[in-house]
C-alpha positions in Angstrom: -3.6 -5.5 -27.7 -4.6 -6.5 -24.1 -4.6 -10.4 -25.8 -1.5 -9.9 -27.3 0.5 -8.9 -24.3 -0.7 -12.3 -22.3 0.3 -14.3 -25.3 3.8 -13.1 -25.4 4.8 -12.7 -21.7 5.3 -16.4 -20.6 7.8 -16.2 -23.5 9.3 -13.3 -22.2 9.6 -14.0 -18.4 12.9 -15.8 -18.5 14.7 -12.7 -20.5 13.2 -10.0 -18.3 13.5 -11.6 -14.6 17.1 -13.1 -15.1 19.0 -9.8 -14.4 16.4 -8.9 -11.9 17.6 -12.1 -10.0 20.9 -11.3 -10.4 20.1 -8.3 -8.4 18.6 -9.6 -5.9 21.4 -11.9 -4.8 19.2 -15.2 -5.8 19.9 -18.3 -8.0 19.1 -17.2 -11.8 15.7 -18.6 -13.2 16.5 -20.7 -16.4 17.2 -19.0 -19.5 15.1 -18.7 -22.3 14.7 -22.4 -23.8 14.9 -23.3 -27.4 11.2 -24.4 -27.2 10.1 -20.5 -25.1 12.5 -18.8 -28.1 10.7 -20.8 -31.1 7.2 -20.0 -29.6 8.1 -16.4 -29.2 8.9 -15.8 -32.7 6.1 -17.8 -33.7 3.4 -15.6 -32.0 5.4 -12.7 -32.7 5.1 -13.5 -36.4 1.2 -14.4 -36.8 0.6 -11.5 -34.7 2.4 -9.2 -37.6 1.1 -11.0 -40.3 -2.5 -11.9 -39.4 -3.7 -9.0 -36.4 -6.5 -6.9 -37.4 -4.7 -3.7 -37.5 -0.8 -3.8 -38.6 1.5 -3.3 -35.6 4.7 -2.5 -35.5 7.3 -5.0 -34.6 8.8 -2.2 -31.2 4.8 -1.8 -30.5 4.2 -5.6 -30.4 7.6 -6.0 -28.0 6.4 -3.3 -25.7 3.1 -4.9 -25.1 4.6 -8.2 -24.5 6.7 -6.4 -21.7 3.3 -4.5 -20.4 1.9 -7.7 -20.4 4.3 -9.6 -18.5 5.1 -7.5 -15.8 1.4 -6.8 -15.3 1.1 -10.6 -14.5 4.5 -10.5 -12.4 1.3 -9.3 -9.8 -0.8 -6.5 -8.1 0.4 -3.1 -8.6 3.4 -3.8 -11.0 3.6 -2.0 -14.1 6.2 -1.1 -17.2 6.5 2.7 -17.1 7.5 3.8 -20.8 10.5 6.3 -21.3 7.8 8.9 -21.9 5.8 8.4 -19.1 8.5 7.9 -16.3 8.5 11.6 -15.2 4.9 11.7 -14.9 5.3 8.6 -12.6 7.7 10.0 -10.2 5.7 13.1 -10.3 3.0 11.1 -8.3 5.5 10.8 -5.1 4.5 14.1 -4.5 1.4 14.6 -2.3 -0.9 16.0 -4.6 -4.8 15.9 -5.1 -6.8 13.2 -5.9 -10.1 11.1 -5.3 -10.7 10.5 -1.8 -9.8 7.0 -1.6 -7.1 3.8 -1.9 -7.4 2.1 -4.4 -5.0 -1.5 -6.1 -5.0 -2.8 -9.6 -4.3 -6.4 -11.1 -5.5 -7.8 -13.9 -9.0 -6.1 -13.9 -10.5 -3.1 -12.6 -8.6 -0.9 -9.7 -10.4 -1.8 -6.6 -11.2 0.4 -3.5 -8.8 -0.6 -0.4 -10.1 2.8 1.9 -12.2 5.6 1.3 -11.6 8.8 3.6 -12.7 10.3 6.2 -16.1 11.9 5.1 -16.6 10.6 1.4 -19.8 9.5 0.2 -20.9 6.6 2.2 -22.0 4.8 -1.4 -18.2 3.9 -1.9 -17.3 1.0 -0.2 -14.3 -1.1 0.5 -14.1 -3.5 -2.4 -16.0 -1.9 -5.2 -14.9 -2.0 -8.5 -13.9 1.3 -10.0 -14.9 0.9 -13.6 -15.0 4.6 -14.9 -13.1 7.8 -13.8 -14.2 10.8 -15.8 -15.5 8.4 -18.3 -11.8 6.2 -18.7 -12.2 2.4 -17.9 -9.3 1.2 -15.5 -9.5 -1.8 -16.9 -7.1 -1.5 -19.4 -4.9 1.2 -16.8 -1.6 -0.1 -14.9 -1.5 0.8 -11.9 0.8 3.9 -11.9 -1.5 5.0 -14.8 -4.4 4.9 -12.1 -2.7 7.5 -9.8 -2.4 9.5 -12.4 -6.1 9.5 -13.4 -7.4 9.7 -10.0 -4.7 13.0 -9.6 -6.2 16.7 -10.6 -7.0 20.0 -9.5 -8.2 20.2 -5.5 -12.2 20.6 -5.3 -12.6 19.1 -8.9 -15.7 17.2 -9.1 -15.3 14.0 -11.5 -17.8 11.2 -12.1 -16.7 8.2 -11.2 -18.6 4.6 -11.7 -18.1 1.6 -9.3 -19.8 -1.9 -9.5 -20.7 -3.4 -5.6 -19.0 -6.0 -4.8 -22.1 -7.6 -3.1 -24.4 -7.4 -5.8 -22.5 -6.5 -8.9 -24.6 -3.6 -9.9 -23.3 -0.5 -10.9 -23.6 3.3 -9.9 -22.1 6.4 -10.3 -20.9 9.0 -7.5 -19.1 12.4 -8.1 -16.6 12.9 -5.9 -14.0 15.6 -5.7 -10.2 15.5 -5.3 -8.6 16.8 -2.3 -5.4 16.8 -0.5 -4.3 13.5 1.8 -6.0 14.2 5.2 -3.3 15.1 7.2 -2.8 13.8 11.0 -5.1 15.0 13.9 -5.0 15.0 18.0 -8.4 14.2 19.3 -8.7 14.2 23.1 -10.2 11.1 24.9 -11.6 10.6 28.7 -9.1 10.5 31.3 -6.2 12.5 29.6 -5.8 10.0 27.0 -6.0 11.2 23.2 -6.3 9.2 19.8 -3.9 9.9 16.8 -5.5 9.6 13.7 -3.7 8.8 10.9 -5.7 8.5 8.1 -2.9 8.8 5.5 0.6 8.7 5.5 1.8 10.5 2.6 0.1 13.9 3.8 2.5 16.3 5.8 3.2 15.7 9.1 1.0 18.7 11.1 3.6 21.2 12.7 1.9 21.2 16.3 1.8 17.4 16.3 4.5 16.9 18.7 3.6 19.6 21.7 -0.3 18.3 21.2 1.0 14.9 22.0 3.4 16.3 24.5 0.4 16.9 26.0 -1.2 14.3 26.6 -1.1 12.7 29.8 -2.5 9.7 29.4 -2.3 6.3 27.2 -2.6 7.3 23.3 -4.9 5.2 21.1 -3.3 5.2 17.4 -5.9 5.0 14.8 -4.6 3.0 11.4 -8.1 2.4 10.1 -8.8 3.3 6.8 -4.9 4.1 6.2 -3.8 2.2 3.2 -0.8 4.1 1.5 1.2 2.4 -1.1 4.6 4.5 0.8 6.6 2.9 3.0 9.1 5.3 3.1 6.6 7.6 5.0 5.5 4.1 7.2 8.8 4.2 8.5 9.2 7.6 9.0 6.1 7.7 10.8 7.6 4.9 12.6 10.5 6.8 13.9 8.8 9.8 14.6 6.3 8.2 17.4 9.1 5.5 18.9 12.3 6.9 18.4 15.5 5.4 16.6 15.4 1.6 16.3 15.8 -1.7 14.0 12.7 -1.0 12.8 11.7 -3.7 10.4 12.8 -5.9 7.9 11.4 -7.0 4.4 12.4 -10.1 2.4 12.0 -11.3 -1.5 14.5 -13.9 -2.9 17.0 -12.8 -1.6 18.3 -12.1 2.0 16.1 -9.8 4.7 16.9 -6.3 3.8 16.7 -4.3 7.2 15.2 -1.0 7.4 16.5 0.6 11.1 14.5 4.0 11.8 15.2 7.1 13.0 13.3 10.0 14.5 12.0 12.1 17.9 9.9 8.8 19.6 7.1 11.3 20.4 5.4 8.7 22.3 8.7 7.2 23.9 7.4 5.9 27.2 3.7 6.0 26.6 1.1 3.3 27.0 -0.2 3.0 23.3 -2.9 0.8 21.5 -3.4 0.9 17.5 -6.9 0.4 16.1 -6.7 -1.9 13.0 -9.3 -3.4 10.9 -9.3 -4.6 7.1 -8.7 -1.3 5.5 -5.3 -1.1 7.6 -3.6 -2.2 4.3 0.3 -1.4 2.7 2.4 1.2 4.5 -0.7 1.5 7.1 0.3 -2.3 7.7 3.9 -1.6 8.1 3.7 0.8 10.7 1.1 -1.2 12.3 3.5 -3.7 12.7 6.3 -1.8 13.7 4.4 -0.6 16.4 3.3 -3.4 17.5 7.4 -4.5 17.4 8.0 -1.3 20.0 5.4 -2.4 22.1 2.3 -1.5 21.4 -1.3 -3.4 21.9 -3.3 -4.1 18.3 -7.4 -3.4 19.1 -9.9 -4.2 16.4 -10.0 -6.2 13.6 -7.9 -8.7 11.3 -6.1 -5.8 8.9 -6.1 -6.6 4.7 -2.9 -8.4 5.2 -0.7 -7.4 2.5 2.4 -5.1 3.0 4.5 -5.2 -0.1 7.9 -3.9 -0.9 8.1 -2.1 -4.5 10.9 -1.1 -6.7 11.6 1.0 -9.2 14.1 -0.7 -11.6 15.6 1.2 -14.5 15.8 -0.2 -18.1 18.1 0.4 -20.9 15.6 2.4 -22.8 14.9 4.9 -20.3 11.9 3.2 -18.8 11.5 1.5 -16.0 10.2 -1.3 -14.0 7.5 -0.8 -11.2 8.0 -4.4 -9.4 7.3 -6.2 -6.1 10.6 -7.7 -4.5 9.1 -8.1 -1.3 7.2 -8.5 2.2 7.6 -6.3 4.8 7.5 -8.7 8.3 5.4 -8.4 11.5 6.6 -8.2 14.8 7.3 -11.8 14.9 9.1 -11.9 11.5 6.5 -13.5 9.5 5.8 -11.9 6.2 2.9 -10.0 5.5 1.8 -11.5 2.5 -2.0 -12.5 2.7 -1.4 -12.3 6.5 -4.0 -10.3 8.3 -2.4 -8.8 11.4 -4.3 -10.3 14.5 -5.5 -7.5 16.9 -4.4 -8.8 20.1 -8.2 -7.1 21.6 -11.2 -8.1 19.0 -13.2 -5.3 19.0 -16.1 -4.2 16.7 -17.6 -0.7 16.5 -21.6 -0.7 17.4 -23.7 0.7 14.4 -24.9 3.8 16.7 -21.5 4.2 18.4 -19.8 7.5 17.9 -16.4 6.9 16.6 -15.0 9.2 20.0 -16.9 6.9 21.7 -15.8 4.3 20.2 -11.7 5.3 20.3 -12.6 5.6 23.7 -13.7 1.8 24.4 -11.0 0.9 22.5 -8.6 2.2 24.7 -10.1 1.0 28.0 -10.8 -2.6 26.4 -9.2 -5.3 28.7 -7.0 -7.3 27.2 -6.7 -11.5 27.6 -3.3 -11.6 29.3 -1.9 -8.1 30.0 -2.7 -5.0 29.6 -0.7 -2.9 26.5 2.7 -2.4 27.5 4.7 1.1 27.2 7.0 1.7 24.2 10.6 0.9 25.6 13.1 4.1 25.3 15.5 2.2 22.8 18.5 3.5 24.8 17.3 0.9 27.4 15.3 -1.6 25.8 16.9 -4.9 25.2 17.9 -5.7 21.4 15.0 -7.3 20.0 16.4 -10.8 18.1 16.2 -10.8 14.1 13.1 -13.1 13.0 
């Protein structure tokens, strides 16, 4: 089936992107041509008449559409009527295996792990197997769904190293998103760590940070949630109401102001990055860095996308990417690593306190981090 969804979505591209251009305000691709229409009905027919197995003409159709919105890129998917409110069903914060992971064309791949998983699951594996299903043949949304279940529920999963392309199993166990934590630093400083942006936001977050006296080092690594929405909540929350930031497809820059308390209003803050600051993690690392803040650490993965949910006449609907969020200068994070404006590198012995700590300390080239302005006061910052 997987062969016959890549044979009949070049023929299909032209019917299924035309109203999404519509939408988005740009120029309509070319319809479909005599020549895409006769090949179409060509393949359709031999695959009828000669497949293996007999398909149905509606089975046939909806792999084509599987197909061709799985090549539209990463992370895009057809959701089938019957599987939509299962989909939406995975907004909710729920268990699941400790780790990030993105699908294209292959296997789902490992973009973070948490906080305290097995240290044989690294960043770019392969996740071949999950309780004995292959992700190879998953979309993405049906790879949420397989990594979701009960909390403490062990489940074998199989990975292939991305160094050496050997394979080997782990059992891990779902849990809840690690929520948000207040660790104090030397000098009355403190780190935020945030390793995941979907969980809920801790109910003595603000008086912790309230008291802090000193600078606050936000930590983004290992924070790779697919949720904007909660980037940009998170983004209001620490700096207050603002323009926030903008994303951009083929159409015109869709602005995305932000609103919330600006617990850190006034403070000296840094954000630790490195390359599994990924997605929404990117996003707020960004918008940050727009309010002021110094980026410490490393180049992050460089990819913050903008997803949709598009509805279809048959009661499905359309998981696709219509854009990049932009960083702080208005460049689009699309295979763009943010560049930490302090390279730093933890040591192999270093305690991660210790660590945080040097982090926040580091000198920087030209001048030190600069406090987030109160946006009552600040000056507009221009549109990129």
């Amino acid at each position: 089936m997987r062969r016959v969804r890549t044979l009949l979505a070049a023929a299909l591209l032209a019917v299924i992107l035309t109203p999404l251009a519509i939408r988005a305000q740009a120029p309509a691709p070319p319809g479909l041509s005599p020549e895409n229409a006769s090949l179409f009905r060509e393949v359709f027919g031999m695959v009828l008449k000669e497949y293996v197995d007999p398909k149905s003409p509606a089975d046939v159709v909806k792999g084509a559409v599987a197909g061709l919105v799985e090549s539209a890129g990463p992370e895009c998917a057809y959701v089938p009527p019957d599987q939509v409110a299962a989909y939406r069903a995975l907004r909710a914060a729920g268990p699941a295996l400790p780790l990030y992971v993105t699908k294209g064309q292959d296997f789902a791949r490992v973009l973070a792990v948490f906080p305290g998983t097995d240290p044989a699951v690294r960043v770019g594996d392969a996740l071949r197997f999950v309780d004995g299903r292959s992700t190879y043949d998953l979309t993405y949304p049906q790879v949420l769904e397989a990594l979701r279940g009960a909390e403490g529920e062990p489940v074998r999963c199989s990975f292939l190293k991305a160094e050496t392309w050997q394979t080997h199993a782990v059992t891990l166990q779902r849990q809840l998103p690690p929520a948000a934590s207040v660790s104090p630093l030397p000098g009355g400083a403190a780190a935020l760590l945030i390793p995941a942006l979907e969980a809920a936001v801790p109910g003595d977050l603000a008086p912790r940070l309230a008291a802090v006296r000193g600078a606050v080092l936000v930590d983004l690594r290992g924070c790779a949630s697919e949720d904007d929405e909660a980037a940009l909540s998170w983004l209001g929350l620490l700096t207050g109401d603002g323009e926030g930031l903008f994303d951009q497809g083929q159409g015109p820059k869709r602005p995305h102001p932000v609103r919330g308390a600006g617990l850190l209003r006034g403070r000296t803050i840094r954000v630790l990055v490195d390359g599994t600051t990924a997605r929404a993690g990117e996003i707020l690392a960004a918008g940050l860095a727009k309010s002021g803040a110094t980026l410490v650490g490393g180049p992050t993965f460089g990819w913050a996308p903008r997803f949709e949910d598009l509805p279809l006449n048959n009661g499905g609907l359309l998981r696709l990417l219509t854009g990049f969020y932009a960083d702080a200068g208005g460049a689009p994070i699309q295979q763009r690593p943010l560049q930490p404006v302090i390279a730093l590198e933890a040591g192999e012995t270093e305690a991660p306190a210790a660590f945080r700590a040097r982090a926040l300390r580091a000198a920087a080239p030209a001048s030190p981090a600069a406090p987030v302005p109160d946006p009552k006061h600040a000056r507009p910052t221009p549109r990129g």
